[in-house]
N, C-alpha and C positions, 0 to 999 in steps of 0.2 A: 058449848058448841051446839049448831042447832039439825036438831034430828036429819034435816035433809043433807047440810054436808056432811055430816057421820056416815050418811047412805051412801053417798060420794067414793068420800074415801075408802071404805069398807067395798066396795065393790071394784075400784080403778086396779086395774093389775098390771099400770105402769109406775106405783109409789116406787120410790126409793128401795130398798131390802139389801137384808145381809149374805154376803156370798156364802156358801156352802163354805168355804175353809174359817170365814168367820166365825160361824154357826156353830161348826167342832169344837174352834179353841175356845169358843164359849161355855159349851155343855161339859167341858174339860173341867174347866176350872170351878165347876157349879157343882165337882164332884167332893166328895167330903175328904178324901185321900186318895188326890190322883199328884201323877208321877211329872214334874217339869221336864223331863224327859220327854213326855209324848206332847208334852205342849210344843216342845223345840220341833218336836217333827211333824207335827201339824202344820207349823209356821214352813218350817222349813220344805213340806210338803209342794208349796207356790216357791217356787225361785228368785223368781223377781219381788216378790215381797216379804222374803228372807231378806235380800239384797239393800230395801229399802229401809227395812226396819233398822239393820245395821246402821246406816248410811246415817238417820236421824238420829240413833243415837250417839250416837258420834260428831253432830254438830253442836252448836254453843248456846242447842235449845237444852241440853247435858250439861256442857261444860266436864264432861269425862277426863279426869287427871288422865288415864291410861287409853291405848286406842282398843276399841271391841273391836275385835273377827269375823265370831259367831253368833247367832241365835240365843245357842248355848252360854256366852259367855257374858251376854247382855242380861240374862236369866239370873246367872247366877250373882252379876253387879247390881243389877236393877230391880231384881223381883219378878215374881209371875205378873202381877198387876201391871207394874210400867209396862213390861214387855205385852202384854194381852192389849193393854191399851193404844200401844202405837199401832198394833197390827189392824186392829178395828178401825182405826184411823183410815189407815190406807187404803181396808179394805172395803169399807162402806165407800171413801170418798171415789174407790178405783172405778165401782159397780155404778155407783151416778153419774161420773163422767161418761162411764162408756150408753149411758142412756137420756145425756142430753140430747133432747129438741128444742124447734127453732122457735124465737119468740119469745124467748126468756134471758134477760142480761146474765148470763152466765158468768163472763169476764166480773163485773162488778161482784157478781157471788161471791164470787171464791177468791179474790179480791180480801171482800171484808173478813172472808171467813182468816186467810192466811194471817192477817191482824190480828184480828180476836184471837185467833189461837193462841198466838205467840204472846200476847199480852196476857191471856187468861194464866196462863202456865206461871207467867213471873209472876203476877200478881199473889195467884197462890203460893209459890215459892218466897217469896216476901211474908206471906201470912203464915208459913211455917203450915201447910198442910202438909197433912201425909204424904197423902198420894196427889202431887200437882199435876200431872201426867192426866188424872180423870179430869180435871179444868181445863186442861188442852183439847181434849177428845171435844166436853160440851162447849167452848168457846168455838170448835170448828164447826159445829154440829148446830150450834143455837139460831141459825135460820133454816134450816132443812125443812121445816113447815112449808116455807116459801115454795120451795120445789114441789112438796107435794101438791099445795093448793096449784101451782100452776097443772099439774099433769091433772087432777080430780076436777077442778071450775077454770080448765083453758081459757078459754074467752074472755070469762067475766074477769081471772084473774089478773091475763095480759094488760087489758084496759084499765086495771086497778094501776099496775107496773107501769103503765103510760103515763099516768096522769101524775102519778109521784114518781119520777125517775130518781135515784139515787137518795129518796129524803126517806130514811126510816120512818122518822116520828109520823109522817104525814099518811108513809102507807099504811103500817100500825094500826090510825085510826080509818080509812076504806075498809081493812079490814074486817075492823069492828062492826061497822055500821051494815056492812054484806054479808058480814057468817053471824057476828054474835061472838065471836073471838078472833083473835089475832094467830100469826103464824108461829107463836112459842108454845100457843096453848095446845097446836095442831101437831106439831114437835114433840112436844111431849107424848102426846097420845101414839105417834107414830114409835118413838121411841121404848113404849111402854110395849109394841106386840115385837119388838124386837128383843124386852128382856132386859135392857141395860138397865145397870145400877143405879139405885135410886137415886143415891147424890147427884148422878150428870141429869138424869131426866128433871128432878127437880131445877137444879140448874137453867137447863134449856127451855122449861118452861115457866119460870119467872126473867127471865130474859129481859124483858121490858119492867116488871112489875117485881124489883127484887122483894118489897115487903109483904107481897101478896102471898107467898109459900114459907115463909121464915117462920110462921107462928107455929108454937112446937115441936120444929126440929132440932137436931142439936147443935153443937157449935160447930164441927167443921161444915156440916149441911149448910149452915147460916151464911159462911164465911163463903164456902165455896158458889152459894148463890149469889152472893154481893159482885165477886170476882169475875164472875162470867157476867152478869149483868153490865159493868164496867165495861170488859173490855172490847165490849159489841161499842159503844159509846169512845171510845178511843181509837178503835178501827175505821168506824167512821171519817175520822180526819184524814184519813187517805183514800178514802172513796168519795166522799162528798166536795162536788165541783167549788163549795166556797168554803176551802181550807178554814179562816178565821174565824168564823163562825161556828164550825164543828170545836175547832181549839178552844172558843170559851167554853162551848154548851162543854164539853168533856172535864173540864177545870172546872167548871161547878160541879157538877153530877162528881166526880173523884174525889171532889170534899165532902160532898153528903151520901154516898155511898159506904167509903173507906175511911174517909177523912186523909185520903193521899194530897201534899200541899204540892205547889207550883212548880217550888225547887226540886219534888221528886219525879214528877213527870215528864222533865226533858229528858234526863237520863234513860229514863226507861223508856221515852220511842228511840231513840238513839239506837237502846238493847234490841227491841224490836224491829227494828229494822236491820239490823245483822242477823240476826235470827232468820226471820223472812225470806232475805236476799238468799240466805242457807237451804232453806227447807221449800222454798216453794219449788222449785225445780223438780226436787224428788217425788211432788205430787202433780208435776206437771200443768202450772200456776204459772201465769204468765203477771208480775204485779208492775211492770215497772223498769226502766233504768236502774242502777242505784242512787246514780247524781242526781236524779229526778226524784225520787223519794227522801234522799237528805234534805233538798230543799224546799221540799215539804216539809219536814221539820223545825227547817229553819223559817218558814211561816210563820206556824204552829208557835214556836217559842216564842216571834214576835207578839200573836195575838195576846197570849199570856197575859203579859205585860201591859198591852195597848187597848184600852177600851176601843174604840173606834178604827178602820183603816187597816189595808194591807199593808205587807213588808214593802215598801217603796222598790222600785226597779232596783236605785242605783244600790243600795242596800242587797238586795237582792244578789248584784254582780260580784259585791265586795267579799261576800260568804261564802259564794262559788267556787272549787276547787280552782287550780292557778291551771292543775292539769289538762279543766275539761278540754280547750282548744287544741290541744297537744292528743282530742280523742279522736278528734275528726279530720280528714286530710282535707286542708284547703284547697287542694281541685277536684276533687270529683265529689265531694260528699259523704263519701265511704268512713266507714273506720281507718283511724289510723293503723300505724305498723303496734304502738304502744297498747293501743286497747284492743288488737287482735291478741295481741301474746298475752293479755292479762286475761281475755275470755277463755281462752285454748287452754290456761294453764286450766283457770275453773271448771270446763267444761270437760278436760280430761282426767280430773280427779272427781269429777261426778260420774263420769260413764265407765272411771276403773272402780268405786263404788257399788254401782250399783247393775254393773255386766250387760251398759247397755253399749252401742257399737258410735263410735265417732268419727266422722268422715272429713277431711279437708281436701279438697282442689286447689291447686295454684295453676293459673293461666296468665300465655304471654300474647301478646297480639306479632301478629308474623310481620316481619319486616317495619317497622312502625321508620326504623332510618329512614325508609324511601319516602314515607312521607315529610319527616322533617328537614331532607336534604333538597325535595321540592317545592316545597309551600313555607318552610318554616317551622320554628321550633312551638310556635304559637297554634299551626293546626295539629301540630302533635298532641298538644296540650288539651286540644277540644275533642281530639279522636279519643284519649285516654278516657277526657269526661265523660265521651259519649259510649264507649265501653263499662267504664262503671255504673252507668244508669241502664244497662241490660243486664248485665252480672246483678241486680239489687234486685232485680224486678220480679215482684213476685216471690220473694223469701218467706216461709215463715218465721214465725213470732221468736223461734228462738234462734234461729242460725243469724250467722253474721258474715257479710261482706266487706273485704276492708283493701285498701292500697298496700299492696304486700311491699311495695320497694319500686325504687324505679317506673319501669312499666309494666310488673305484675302484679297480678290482683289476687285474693286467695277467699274462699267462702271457708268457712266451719257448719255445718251439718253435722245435727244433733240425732242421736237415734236412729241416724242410717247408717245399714251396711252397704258395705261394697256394691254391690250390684246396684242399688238405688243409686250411688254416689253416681258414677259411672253411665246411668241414664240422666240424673241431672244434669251431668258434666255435657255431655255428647246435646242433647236438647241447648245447654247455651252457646255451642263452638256449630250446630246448625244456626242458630238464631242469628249470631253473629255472621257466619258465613251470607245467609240468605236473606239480609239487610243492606237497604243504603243507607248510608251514614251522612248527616248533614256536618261538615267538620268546619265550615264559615270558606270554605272558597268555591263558590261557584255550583258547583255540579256534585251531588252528593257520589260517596265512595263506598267501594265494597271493599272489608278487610277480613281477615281471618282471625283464629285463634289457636295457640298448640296449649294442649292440658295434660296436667298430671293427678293423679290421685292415689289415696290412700286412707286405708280404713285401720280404727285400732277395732277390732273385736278378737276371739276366741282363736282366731287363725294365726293374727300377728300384732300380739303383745307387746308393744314398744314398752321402753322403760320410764319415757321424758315425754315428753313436749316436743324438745329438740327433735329425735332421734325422728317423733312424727317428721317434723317436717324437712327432715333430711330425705327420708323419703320420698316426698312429696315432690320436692326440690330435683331428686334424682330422678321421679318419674317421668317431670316434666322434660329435663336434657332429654330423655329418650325420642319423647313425643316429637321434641325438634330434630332431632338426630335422625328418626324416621322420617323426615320430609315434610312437617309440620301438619298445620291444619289438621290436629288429629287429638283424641283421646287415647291416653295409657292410665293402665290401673295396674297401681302395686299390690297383687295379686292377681286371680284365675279368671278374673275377668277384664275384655280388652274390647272396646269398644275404636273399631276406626274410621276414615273418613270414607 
């Protein structure tokens, strides 16, 4: 590394760092005879990432025979180590997300990292290490350089990140040619004023260069650097824009890294992307569809196989679940009814997890007969259409809009309470009110909307799914019942026209 970026980074007092409850449960365990007891309540100290730590241990990056509760009970299945190590997880990645800036593909980051992780974890878990849980942490953690050089050489770095979008190897070497090392080596170093165990630091910083730290160490160290080395090169095939091409490069690198052959690599993105689809949410990770990341896969196994050439379109259609049509409604573009109740059930068994609040609206458009009884069932069709592309508009990354039935529509909002629900609601039942609406006859219209809502948090605990959106459903009869054109909330707040 050359003297001026060390000066860099040693001075920036935007790097990366470990939260204060990280920092505890770290100097905890660093104790010669401390008690897992005050580890539990160190952790358990943050709420919400008591919550999460739970949460991950309990998906199928475990495979836990029995379900965890507590802190405590993940302790005493798991160990201090696994348990230490999830928490670092989430608590480093919590402290960097809440200090991104602009300018840096962050989406793509954490992206790759959610891959590597998940990959670093089985890989180790396949090689019989101890502690797979430390190859999770460095497979998430093994660009974190990245981050730093962007906040330490902004400028320089962004334009390194322009010129190689999404192509590691390519950036890797700007890298080189600009500092004199790459961002594993910067990683490391970062990671070394933080204290982490040797094994991850080493890890993360042979990243690219597994045989460059191998000499010496001993066998899990050896093993666990091969592993996270890999599974940055594996993660790759779902961040890099030419699938087939990542799918060899990783098929070769997997034989001469591990000596992992063909037939075991489909399997295991397969694992990896259930995994994935599991855990990124809980770090608040956006990677993906899931149909969209299977058929990545289904790529991926073509290349395999195929020297030359993508997976052919028609090929393509044939692999494609039979469902997917059946996800989308064919008039408005929304979610269907099928894939609303499949995300609701997900999304309310993540936010009973991990205590965070889950909102759904159902909205009907007021008198929609009087238009179908004057113009036809045909401008009903396109008023529908053109209601669902106001409802969509402007969603984020994780809520979903979908054709609830008939002529209602329903959103799922993630991580809002009530009162937020309730201001989105009221903002789309103005928007709609204070629009003309082009429905193909002539003279654009103005129509209304009557909305219901309903929050699961702390106040009202449903049991189901259903039970939500019984509620929901009941909210809604009121809002009509009161004279329409209006928002109700199941609950203390009431937004009306």
């Amino acid at each position: 590394m050359q003297i001026g970026l060390r000066q860099k980074l040693e001075t920036c007092k935007t790097l990366p760092s470990l939260p204060a409850v990280a920092v505890h449960v770290l100097r905890l365990c660093q104790r010669e005879n401390f008690d897992i007891a005050d580890v539990a309540r160190a952790i358990g100290s943050d709420a919400p990432l008591a919550a999460k730590v739970v949460a991950l241990v309990n998906s199928s990056l475990f495979s836990m025979r029995q379900e965890v509760t507590t802190v405590s009970h993940a302790l005493v299945l798991l160990g201090v180590n696994a348990v230490r190590t999830i928490a670092l997880s989430f608590a480093v990645v919590g402290d960097m997300r809440s200090h991104e800036r602009h300018g840096f593909d962050y989406r793509a980051y954490w992206k790759r990292a959610m891959f590597a992780s998940a990959a670093a974890q089985e890989l180790a878990r396949s090689a019989g290490l101890r502690h797979p849980e430390e190859a999770f942490l460095a497979g998430l953690l093994q660009d974190v350089g990245e981050v730093a050089l962007a906040q330490a050489a902004s400028d320089q770095y962004h334009a390194m990140a322009a010129e190689a979008p999404n192509d590691h190897d390519k950036l890797v070497i700007l890298e080189k040619q600009a500092f004199g090392c790459d961002h594993a080596e910067v990683g490391r170093w970062l990671m070394t004023q933080w204290r982490l165990p040797e094994t991850v630091r080493a890890a993360v910083g042979s990243s690219h260069e597994p045989a460059r730290w191998q000499r010496g160490t001993d066998t899990a160290t050896e093993t666990m650097v091969k592993v996270v080395a890999l599974s940055g090169v594996l993660a790759d095939i779902w961040v890099s824009p030419d699938v087939a091409g990542a799918a060899r490069r990783a098929k070769v690198r997997a034989h001469e890294i591990v000596g992992l052959t063909e037939d075991r690599l489909q399997p295991l993105m397969r694992r990896m992307n259930k995994i994935v689809c599991q855990i990124a949410p809980l770090f608040d990770v956006w990677v993906g569809e899931p149909d969209d990341l299977e058929r990545i896969v289904e790529r991926a196994d073509y290349a395999f196989g195929h020297a030359d050439g993508e997976l052919p379109e028609r090929a393509l259609a044939a692999v494609a679940p039979v469902a997917d049509k059946a996800r989308v409604d064919g008039l408005t573009g929304l979610a269907s009814r099928s894939r609303f109740d499949d995300y609701l059930l997900e999304q309310f068994e993540f936010a009973q997890q991990v205590g965070k609040p889950l909102s759904v609206i159902i909205c009907d458009p007021d008198h929609l007969e009087m238009i179908n009884q004057a113009f036809g069932r045909a401008a009903g069709d396109r008023a529908l259409t053109v209601l669902g592309g106001v409802l969509a508009d402007r969603l984020r990354y994780r809520d979903l809009a979908a054709r609830y039935g008939g002529e209602e529509f329903a959103l799922i909002l993630t991580d809002t309470h009530a009162a937020g629900a309730a201001i989105v609601a009221e903002r789309l039942r103005k928007k709609v009110e204070d629009g003309l609406h082009d429905i193909g006859i002539g003279d654009p219209v103005r129509m209304t909307i009557s909305v219901g809502c309903v929050t699961l948090d702390e106040a009202l605990a449903f049991q189901t799914p259903a039970d939500l959106l019984r509620a929901a459903e009941s909210t809604l009869a009121q809002a009509k019942a009161a004279g329409r054109n209006r928002v109700m909330s199941h609950a203390k707040f009431h937004v009306a026209a």
